[in-house]
Every structure is written in structure tokens, then in C-alpha cells.
C-alpha positions in Angstrom: 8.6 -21.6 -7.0 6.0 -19.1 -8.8 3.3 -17.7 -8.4 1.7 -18.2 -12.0 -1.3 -20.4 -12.4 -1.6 -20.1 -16.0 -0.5 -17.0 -18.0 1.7 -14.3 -16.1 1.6 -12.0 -18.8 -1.3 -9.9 -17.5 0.4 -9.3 -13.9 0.4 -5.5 -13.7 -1.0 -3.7 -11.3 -0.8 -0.6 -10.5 2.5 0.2 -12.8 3.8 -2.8 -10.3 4.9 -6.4 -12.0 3.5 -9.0 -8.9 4.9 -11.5 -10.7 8.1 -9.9 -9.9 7.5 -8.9 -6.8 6.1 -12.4 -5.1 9.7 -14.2 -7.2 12.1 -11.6 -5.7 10.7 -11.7 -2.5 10.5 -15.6 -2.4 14.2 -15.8 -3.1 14.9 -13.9 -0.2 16.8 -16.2 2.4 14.8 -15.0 5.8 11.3 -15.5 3.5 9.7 -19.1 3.9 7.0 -18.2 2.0 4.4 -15.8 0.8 0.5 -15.4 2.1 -1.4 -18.2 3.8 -4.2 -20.3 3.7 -6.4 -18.3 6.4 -9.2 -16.4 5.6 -8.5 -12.3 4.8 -5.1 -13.4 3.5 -3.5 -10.9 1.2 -3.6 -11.5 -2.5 -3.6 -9.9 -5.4 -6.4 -11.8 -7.9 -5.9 -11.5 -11.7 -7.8 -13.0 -14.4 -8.0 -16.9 -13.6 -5.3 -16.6 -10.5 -4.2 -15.5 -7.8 -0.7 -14.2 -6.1 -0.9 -15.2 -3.2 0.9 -12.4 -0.2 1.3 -9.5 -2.6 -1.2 -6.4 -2.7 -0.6 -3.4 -4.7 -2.1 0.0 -4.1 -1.6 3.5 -5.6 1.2 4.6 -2.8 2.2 1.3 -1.7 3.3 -2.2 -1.7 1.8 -4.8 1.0 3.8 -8.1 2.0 2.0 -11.1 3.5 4.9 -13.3 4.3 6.0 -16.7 6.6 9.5 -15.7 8.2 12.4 -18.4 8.1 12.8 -19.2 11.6 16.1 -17.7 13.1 15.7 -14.5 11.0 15.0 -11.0 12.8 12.1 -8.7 11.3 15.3 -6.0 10.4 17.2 -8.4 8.9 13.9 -10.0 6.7 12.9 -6.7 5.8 16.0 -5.3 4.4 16.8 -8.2 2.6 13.3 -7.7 0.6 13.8 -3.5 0.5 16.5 -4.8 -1.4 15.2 -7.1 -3.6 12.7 -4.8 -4.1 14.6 -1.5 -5.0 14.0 -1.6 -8.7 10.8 -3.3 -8.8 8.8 -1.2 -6.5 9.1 2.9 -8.4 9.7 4.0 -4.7 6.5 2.4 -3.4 6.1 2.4 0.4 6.8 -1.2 1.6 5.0 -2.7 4.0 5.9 -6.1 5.4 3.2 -8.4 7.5 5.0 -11.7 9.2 1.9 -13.6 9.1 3.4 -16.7 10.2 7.2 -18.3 11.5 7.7 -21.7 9.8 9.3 -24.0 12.9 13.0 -24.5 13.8 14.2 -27.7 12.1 14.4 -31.0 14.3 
């Protein structure tokens, strides 16, 4: 899964790829998903898209995510420090669990 609608070439923000941010952070195993549907969900909004649970700022970078059910916050969010070591330039990382997709049936 990606985040690109349409050309990912102009993802930089901030010195910070969110291109690569939203796909490392995706591939982590406690992550269902990034952002959501509700209004005041956080995004980051380039030319003719949107990525959708990624928002970078000067000092920081903020996470919008859906948690895999039987994962802990700890566990989630050292998984994505992680994933995120090399992407990030030491960034601050902050980590919203917007949502908790169900258990299976």
C-alpha cells in the first residue's frame, strides 16, 4: 500500500521524505493503518494529494495511526522509532492511536 495519488516525487517536507515515512510506518506489524476518515485528521497535502496520518513540522514528526488489535502502545511505538531511525534526522516523534481496528472473528 502507498500513499501516492499521482507523482511522489515532490514529497519533501520539511527536509523529511512522507512518502517514506507513511511506507515505513505502514509496514510496521502493530500499524493497521495510517490517518482516518474523520474530520481534523492529520495529513500532510502536496500538490494534487494527500498523505494521509503524516504531519511534518520544523522539530517534529506527527503520526496519525489505527493500531493492530493485540498490540501495546510500547510495543507499536518502538517498532515505528525504528522504522523511523534514518528517515526522521532525529525529529521528535509523536504517535496518535486514532483508532484500534477489531479483533478478528
Amino acid at each position: 500500500m502507498t500513499s501516492a495519488q499521482g507523482d511522489r516525487s515532490s514529497g519533501v517536507v520539511e527536509g523529511i521524505d512522507v512518502d517514506a515515512v507513511y511506507d515505513a510506518v505502514a509496514a510496521c506489524t502493530g500499524v493497521a493503518g495510517l490517518g482516518t476518515d474523520q474530520p481534523g485528521s492529520s495529513a500532510t497535502y502536496l500538490p494534487g494529494r494527500r498523505v494521509p496520518g503524516v504531519r511534518v513540522s520544523a522539530d517534529a514528526v506527527e503520526l496519525e495511526i489505527r493500531a493492530v488489535w493485540d498490540s501495546s502502545a510500547p510495543q507499536i511505538f518502538a517498532e515505528i522509532q525504528q522504522a523511523l531511525a534514518t528517515i526522521t534526522s532525529g525529529r521528535r516523534i509523536d504517535v496518535t492511536i486514532a483508532d484500534i481496528e477489531r479483533e478478528p472473528t
